[in-house]
C-alpha positions as YAML, in Angstrom:
chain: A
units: angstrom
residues:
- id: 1
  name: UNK
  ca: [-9.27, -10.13, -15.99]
- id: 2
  name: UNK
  ca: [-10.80, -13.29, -15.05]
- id: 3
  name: UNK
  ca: [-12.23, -14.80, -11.38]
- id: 4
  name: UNK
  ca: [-12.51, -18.05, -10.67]
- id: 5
  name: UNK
  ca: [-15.37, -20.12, -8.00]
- id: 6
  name: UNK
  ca: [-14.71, -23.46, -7.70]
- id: 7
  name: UNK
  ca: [-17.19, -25.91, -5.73]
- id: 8
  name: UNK
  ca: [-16.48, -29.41, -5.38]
- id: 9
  name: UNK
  ca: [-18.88, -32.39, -4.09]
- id: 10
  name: UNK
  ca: [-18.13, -35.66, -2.66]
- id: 11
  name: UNK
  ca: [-20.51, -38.72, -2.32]
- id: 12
  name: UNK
  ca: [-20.15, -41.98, -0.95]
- id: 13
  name: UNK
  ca: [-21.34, -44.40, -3.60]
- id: 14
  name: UNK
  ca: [-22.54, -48.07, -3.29]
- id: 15
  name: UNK
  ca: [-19.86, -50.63, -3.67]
- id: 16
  name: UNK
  ca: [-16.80, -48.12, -1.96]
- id: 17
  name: UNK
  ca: [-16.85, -45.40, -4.92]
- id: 18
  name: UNK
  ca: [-15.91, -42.22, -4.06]
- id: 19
  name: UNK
  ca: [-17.53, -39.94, -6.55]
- id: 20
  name: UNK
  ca: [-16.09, -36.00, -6.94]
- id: 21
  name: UNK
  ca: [-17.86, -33.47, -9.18]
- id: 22
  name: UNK
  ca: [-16.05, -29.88, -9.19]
- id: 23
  name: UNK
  ca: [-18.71, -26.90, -10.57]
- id: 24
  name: UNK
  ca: [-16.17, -23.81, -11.76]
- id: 25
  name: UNK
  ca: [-17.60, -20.71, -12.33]
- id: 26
  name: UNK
  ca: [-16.07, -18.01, -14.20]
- id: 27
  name: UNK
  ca: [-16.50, -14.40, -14.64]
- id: 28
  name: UNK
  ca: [-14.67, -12.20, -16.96]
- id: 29
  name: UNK
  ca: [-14.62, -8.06, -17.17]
- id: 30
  name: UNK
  ca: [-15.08, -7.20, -20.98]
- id: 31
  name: UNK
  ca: [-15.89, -4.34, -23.13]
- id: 32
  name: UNK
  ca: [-19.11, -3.24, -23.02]
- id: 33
  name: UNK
  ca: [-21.56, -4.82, -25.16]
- id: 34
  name: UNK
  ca: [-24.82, -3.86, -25.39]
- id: 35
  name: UNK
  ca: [-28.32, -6.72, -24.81]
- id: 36
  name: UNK
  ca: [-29.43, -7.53, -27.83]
- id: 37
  name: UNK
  ca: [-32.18, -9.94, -28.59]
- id: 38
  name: UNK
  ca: [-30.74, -13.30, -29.48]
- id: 39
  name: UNK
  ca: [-32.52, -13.22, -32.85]
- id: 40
  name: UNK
  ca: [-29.63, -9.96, -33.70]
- id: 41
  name: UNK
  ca: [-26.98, -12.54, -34.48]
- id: 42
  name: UNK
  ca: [-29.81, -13.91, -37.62]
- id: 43
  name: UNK
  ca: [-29.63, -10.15, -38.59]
- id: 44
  name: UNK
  ca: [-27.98, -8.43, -41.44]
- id: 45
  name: UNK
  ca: [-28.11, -4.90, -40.66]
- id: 46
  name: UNK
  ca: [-29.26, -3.47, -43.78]
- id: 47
  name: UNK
  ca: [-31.39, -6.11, -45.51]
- id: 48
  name: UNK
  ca: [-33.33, -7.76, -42.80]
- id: 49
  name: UNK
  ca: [-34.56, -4.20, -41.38]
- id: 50
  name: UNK
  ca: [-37.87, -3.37, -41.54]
- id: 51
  name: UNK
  ca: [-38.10, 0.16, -40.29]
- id: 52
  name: UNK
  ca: [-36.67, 3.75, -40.87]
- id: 53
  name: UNK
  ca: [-35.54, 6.43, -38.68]
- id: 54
  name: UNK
  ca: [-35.29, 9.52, -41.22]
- id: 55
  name: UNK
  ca: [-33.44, 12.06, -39.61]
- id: 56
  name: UNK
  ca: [-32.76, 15.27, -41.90]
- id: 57
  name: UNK
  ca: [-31.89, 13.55, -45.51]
- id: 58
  name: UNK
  ca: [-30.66, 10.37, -43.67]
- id: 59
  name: UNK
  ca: [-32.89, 7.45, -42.99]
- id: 60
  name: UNK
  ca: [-31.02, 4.66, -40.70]
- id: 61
  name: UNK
  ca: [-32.47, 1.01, -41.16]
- id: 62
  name: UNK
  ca: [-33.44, -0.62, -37.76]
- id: 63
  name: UNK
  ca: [-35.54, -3.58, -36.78]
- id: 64
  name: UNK
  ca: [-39.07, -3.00, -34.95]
- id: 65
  name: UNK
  ca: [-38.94, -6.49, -33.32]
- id: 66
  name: UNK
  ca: [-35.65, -4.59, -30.80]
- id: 67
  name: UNK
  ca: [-37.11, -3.76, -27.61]
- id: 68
  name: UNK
  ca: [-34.91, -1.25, -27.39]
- id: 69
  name: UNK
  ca: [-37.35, 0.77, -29.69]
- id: 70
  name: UNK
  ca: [-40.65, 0.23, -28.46]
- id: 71
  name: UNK
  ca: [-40.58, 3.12, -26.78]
- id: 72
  name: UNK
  ca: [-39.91, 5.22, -29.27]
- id: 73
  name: UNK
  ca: [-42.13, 3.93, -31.42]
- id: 74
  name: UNK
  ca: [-45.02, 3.62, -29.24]
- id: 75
  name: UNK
  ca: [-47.84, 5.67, -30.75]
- id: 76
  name: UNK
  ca: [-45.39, 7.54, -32.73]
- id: 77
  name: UNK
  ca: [-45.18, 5.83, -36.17]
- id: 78
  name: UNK
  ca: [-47.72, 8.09, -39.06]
- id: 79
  name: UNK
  ca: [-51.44, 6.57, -39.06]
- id: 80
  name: UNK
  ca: [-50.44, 5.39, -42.66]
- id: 81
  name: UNK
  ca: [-48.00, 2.82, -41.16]
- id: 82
  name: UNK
  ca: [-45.46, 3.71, -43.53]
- id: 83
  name: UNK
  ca: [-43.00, 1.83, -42.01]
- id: 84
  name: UNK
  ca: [-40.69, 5.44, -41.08]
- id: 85
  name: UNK
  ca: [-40.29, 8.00, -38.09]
- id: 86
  name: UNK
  ca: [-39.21, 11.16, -38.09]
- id: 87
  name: UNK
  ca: [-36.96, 12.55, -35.81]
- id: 88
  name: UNK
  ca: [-36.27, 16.14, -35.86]
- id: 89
  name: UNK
  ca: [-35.35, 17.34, -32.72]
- id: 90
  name: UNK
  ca: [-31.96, 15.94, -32.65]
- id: 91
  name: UNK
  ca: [-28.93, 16.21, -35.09]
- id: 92
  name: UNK
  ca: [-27.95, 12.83, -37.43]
- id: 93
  name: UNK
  ca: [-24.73, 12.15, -35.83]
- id: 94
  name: UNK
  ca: [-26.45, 11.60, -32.24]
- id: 95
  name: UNK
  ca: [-28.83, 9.91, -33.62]
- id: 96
  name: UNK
  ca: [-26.71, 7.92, -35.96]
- id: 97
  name: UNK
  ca: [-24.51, 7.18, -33.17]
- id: 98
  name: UNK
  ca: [-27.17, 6.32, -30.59]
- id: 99
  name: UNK
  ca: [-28.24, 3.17, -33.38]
- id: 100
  name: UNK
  ca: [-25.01, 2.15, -33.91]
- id: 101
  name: UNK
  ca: [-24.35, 2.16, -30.39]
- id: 102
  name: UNK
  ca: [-27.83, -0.33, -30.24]
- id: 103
  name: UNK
  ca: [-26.55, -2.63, -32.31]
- id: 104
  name: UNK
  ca: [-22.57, -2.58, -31.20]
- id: 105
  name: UNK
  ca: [-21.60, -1.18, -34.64]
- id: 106
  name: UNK
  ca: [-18.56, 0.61, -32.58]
- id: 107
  name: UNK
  ca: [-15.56, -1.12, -31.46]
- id: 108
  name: UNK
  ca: [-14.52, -0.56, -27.82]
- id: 109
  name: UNK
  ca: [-16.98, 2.16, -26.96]
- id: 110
  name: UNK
  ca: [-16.42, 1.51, -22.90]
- id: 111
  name: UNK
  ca: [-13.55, 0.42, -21.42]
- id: 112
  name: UNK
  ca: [-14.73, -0.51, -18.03]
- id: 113
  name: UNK
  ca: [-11.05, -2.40, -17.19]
- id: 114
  name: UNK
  ca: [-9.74, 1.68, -17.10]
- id: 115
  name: UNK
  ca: [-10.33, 4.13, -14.25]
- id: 116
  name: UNK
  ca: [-11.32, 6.31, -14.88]
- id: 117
  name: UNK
  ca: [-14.36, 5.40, -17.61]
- id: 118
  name: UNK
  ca: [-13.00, 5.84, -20.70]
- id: 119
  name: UNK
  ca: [-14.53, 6.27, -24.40]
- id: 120
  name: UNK
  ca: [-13.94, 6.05, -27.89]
- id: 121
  name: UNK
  ca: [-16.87, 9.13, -28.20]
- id: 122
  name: UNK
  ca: [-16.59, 12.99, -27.47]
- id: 123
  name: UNK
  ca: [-18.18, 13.83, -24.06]
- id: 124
  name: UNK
  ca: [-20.30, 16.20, -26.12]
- id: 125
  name: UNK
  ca: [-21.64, 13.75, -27.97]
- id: 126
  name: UNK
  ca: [-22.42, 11.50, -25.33]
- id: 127
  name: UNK
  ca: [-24.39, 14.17, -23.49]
- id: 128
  name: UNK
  ca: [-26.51, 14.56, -26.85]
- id: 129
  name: UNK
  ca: [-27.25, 10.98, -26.53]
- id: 130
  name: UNK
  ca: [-28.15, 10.74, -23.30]
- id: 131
  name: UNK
  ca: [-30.36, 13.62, -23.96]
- id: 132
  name: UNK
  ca: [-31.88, 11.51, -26.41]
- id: 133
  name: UNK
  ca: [-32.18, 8.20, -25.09]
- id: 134
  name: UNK
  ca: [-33.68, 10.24, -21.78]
- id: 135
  name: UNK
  ca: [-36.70, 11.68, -24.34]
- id: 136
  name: UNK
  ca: [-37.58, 8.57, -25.98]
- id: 137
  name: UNK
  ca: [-37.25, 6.55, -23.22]
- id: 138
  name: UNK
  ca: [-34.01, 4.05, -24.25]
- id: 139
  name: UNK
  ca: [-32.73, 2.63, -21.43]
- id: 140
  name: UNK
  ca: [-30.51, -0.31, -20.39]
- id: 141
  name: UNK
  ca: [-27.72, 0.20, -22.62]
- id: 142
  name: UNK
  ca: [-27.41, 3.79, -22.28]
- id: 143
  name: UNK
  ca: [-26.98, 3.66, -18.35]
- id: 144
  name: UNK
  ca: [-23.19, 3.39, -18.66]
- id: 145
  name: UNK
  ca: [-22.96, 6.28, -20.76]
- id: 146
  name: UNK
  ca: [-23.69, 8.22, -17.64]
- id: 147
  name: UNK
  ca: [-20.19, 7.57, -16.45]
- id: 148
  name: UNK
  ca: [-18.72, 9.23, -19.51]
- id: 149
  name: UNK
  ca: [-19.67, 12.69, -18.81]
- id: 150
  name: UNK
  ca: [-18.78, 12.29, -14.75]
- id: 151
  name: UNK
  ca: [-15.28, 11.02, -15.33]
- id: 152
  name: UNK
  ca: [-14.08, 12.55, -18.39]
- id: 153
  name: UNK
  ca: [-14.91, 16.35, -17.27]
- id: 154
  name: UNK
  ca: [-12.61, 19.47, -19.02]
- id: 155
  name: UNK
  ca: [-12.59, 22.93, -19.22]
- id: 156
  name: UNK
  ca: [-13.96, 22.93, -22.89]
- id: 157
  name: UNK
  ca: [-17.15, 20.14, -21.94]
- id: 158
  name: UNK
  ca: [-17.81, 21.54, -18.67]
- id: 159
  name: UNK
  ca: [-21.06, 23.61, -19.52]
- id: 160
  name: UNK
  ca: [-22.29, 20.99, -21.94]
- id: 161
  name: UNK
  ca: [-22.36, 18.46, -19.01]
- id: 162
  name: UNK
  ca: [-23.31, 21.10, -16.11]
- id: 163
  name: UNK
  ca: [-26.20, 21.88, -18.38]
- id: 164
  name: UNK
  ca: [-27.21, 18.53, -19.10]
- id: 165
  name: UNK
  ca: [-26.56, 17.56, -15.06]
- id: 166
  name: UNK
  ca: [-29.01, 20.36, -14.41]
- id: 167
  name: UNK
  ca: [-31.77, 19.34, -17.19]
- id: 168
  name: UNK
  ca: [-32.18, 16.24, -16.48]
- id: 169
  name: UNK
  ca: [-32.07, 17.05, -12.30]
- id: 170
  name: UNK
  ca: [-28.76, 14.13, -11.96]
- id: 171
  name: UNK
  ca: [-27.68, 15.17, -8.55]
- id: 172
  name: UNK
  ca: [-24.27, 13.44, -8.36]
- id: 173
  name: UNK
  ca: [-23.30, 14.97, -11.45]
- id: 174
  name: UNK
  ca: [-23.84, 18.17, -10.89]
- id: 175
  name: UNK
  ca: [-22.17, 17.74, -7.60]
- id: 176
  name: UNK
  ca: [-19.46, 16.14, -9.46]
- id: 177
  name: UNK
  ca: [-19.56, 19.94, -11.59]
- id: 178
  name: UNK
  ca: [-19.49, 21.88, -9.23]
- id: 179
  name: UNK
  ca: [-16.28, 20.62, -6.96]
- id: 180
  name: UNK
  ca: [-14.34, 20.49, -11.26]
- id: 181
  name: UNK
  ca: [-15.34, 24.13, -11.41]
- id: 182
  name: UNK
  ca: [-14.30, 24.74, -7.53]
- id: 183
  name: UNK
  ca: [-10.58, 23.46, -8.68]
- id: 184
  name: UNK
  ca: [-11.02, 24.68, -11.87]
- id: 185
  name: UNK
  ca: [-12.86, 28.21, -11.77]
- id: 186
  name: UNK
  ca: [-10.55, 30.38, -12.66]
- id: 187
  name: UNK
  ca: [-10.02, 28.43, -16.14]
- id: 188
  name: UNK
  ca: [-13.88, 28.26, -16.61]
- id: 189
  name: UNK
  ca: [-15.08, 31.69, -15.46]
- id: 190
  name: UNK
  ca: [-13.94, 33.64, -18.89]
- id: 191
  name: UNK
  ca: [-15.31, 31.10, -21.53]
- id: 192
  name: UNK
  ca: [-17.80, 32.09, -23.70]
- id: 193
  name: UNK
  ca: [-19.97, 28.97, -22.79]
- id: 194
  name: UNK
  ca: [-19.83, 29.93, -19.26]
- id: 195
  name: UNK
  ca: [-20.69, 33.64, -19.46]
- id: 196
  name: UNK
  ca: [-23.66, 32.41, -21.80]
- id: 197
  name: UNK
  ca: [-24.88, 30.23, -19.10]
- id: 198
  name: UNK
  ca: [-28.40, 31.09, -17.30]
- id: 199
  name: UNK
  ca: [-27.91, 33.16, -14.56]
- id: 200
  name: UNK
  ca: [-30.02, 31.02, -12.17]
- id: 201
  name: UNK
  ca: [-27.47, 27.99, -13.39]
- id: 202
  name: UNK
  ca: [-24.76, 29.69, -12.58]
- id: 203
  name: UNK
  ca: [-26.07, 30.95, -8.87]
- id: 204
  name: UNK
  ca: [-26.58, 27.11, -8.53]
- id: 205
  name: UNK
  ca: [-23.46, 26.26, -9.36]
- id: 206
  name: UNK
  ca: [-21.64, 28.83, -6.92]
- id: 207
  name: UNK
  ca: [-23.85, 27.90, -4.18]
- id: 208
  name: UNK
  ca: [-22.79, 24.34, -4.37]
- id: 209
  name: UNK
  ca: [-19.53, 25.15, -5.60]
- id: 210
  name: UNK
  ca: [-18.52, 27.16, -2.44]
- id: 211
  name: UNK
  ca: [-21.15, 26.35, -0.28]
- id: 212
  name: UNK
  ca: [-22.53, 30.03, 0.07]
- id: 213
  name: UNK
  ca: [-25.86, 30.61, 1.75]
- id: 214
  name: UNK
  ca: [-27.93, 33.11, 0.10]
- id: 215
  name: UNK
  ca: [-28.08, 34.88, -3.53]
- id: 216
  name: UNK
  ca: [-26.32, 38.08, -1.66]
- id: 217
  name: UNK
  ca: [-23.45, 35.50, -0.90]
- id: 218
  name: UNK
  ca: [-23.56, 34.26, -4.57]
- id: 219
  name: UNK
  ca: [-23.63, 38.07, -5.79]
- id: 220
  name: UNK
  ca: [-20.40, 39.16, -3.77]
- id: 221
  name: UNK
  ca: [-18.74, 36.09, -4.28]
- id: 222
  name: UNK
  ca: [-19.01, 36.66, -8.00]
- id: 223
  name: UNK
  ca: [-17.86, 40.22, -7.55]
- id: 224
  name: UNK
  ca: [-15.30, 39.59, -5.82]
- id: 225
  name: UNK
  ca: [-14.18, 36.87, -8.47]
- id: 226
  name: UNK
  ca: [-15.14, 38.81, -11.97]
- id: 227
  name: UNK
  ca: [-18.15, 36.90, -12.85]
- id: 228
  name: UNK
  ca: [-20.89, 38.35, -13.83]
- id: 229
  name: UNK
  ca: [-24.08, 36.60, -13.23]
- id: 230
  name: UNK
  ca: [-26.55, 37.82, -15.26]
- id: 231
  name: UNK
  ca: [-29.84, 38.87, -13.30]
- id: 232
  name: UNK
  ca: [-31.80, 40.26, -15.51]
- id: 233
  name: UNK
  ca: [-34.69, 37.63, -15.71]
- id: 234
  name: UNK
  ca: [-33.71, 36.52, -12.23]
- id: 235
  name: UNK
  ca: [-36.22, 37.43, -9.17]
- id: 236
  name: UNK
  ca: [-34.09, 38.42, -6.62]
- id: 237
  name: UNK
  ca: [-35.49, 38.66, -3.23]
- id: 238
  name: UNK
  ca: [-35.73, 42.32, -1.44]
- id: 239
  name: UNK
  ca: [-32.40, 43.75, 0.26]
- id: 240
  name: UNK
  ca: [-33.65, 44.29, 3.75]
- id: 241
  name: UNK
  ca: [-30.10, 44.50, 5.94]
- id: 242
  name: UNK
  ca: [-27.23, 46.26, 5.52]
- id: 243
  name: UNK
  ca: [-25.10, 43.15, 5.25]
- id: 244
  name: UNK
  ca: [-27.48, 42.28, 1.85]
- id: 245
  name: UNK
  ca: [-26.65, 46.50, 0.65]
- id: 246
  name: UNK
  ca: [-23.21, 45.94, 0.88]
- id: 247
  name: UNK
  ca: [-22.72, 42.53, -0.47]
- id: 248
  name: UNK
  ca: [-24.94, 43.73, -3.36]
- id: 249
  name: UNK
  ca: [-24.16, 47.51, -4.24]
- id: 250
  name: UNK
  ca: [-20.77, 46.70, -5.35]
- id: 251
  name: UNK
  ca: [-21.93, 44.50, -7.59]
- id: 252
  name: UNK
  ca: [-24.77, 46.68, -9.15]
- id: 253
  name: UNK
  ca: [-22.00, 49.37, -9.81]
- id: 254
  name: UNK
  ca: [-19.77, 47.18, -12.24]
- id: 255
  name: UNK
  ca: [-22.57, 45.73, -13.57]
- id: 256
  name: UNK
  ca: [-25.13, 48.15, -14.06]
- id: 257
  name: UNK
  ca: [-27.12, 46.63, -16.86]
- id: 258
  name: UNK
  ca: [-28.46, 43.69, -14.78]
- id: 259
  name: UNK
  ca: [-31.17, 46.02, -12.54]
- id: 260
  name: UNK
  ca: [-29.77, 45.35, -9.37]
- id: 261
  name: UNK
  ca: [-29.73, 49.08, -8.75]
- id: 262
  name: UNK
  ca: [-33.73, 49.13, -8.73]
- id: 263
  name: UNK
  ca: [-33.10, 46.28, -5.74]
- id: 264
  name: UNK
  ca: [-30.63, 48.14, -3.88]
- id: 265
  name: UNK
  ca: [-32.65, 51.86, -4.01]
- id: 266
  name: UNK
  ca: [-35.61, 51.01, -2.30]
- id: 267
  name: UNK
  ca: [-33.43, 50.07, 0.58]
- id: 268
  name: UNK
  ca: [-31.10, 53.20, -0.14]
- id: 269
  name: UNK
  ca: [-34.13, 55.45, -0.19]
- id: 270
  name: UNK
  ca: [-35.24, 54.25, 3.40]
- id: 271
  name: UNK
  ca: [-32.51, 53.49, 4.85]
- id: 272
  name: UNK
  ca: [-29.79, 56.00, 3.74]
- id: 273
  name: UNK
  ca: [-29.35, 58.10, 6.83]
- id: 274
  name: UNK
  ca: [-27.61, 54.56, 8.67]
- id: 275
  name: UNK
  ca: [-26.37, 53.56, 5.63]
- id: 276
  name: UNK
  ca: [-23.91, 56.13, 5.47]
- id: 277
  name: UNK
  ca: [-23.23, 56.41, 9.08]
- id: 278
  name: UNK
  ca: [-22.17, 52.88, 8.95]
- id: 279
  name: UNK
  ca: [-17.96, 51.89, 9.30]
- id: 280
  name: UNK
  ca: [-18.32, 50.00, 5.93]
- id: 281
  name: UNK
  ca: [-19.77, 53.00, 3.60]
- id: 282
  name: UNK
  ca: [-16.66, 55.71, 5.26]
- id: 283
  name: UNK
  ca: [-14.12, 53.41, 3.47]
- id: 284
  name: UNK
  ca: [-16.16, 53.38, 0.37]
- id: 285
  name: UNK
  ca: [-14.06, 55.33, -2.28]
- id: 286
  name: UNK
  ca: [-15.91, 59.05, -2.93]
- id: 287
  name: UNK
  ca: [-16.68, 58.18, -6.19]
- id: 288
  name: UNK
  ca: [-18.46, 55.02, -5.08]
- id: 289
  name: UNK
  ca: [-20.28, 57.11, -2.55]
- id: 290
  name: UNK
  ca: [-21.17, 59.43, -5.54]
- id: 291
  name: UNK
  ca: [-22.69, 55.88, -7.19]
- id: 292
  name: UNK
  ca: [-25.12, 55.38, -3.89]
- id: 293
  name: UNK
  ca: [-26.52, 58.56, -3.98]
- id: 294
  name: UNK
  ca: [-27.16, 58.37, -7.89]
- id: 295
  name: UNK
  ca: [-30.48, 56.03, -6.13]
- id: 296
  name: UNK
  ca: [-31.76, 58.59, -5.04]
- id: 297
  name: UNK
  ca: [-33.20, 59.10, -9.01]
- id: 298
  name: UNK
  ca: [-34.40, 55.73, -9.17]
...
């Protein structure tokens, strides 16, 4: 798609001549290309490189000269300037596909006439490359990417993108996660890569998934809905109302291996005598009943 700005001028010349000069500008939308010094178009990729990226057994050929890569560079390459780096914290095909993404070695990777953003590379993928061009500091080109994870969300990428929303503390993505897994929950909830999540990620996410208050709210809410949380390593502040008991104790009984029982029995242990006085614990089922005086022992 093409726009058009035409200006025209008119002056008055000596003699009667009437002299008109039209300035057109044009702008066109295109697929994304990334800046590259104007000296790239001299280049040919493999025998006018002058530096290595060895990654596992592969070594990609780039130019030092890009200023794309003097941050990752910088105070990086081996006292004995051997001309290489070594990258091992990231797999070869990100880091394959984050060069070849420098130098435009893939056709059509952004689309930016489609809504929404659309691209030739897996989501997962993407968020591995964002991960690295966030670590060694590549930026410019890579600032697009960050529309490929927000508009191309699914059941089977969710995690990898709520995890890398989280990391790297992107606010409207993570917003952008948690209304997907509001429409999409019950889809999500039962995945392996969900139940794996940390359990302080996934109180995050049901807070501003559902807009609940407190972690009691989180913990009955995921009752309630057959998630479990996972609270072992989580410091959970002290039950002191019956409202926090009751939104709690169910949850400690069907998942007894996350501790929540040693929260729950101090309170029991003081507080028993109104606890079970109260209209919510008469409708509790007797074996339930049986469950809450089981604190007693703890």
């Amino acid at each position: 798609m093409m726009f058009y700005d035409m200006m025209t001028e008119v002056s008055l010349m000596p003699h009667h001549r009437l002299e008109l000069k039209w300035t057109i500008e044009v702008e066109t939308e295109a697929w994304f290309v990334p800046e590259l010094p104007m000296q790239y178009g001299r280049f040919d990729f493999e025998e006018d490189t002058d530096f290595e990226i060895v990654c596992g057994t592969e070594e990609i050929k780039v130019h030092k000269i890009s200023q794309v890569f003097l941050n990752v560079l910088s105070n990086n390459v081996d006292k004995t300037n051997s001309g290489k780096f070594k990258i091992d914290d990231s797999d070869v095909i990100t880091v394959q596909t984050v060069f070849d993404c420098v130098y435009n070695r893939h056709n059509k990777i952004l689309n930016h006439q489609l809504s929404p953003v659309k691209c030739d590379l897996p989501v997962e993928l993407v968020v591995k490359m964002l991960y690295f061009a966030d670590k060694y500091g590549i930026t410019g080109i890579f600032d697009q990417f960050e529309q490929v994870p927000m508009y191309n969300l699914s059941t089977t990428n969710f995690c990898v993108v709520l995890r890398y929303a989280d990391d790297s503390m992107k606010k409207a993505l993570f917003s952008k996660c948690a209304l997907y897994y509001k429409r999409n929950y019950e889809n999500i909830k039962t995945t392996d890569t969900f139940t794996s999540l940390p359990g302080q990620l996934k109180i995050k996410l049901l807070q501003t998934a559902f807009k609940l208050a407190t972690v009691f709210d989180v913990i009955e809410h995921a009752h309630q809905n057959g998630i479990g949380i996972g609270l072992e390593q989580i410091k959970l502040p002290l039950v002191t109302t019956l409202d926090d008991f009751f939104k709690c104790i169910p949850y400690a009984c069907k998942y007894p291996n996350e501790n929540l029982q040693d929260f729950c029995a101090k309170f029991w242990q003081e507080k028993k005598d109104g606890i079970q006085e109260s209209a919510v614990y008469q409708e509790y089922s007797e074996q339930f009943k049986l469950f809450c005086k089981l604190l007693d022992n703890f």
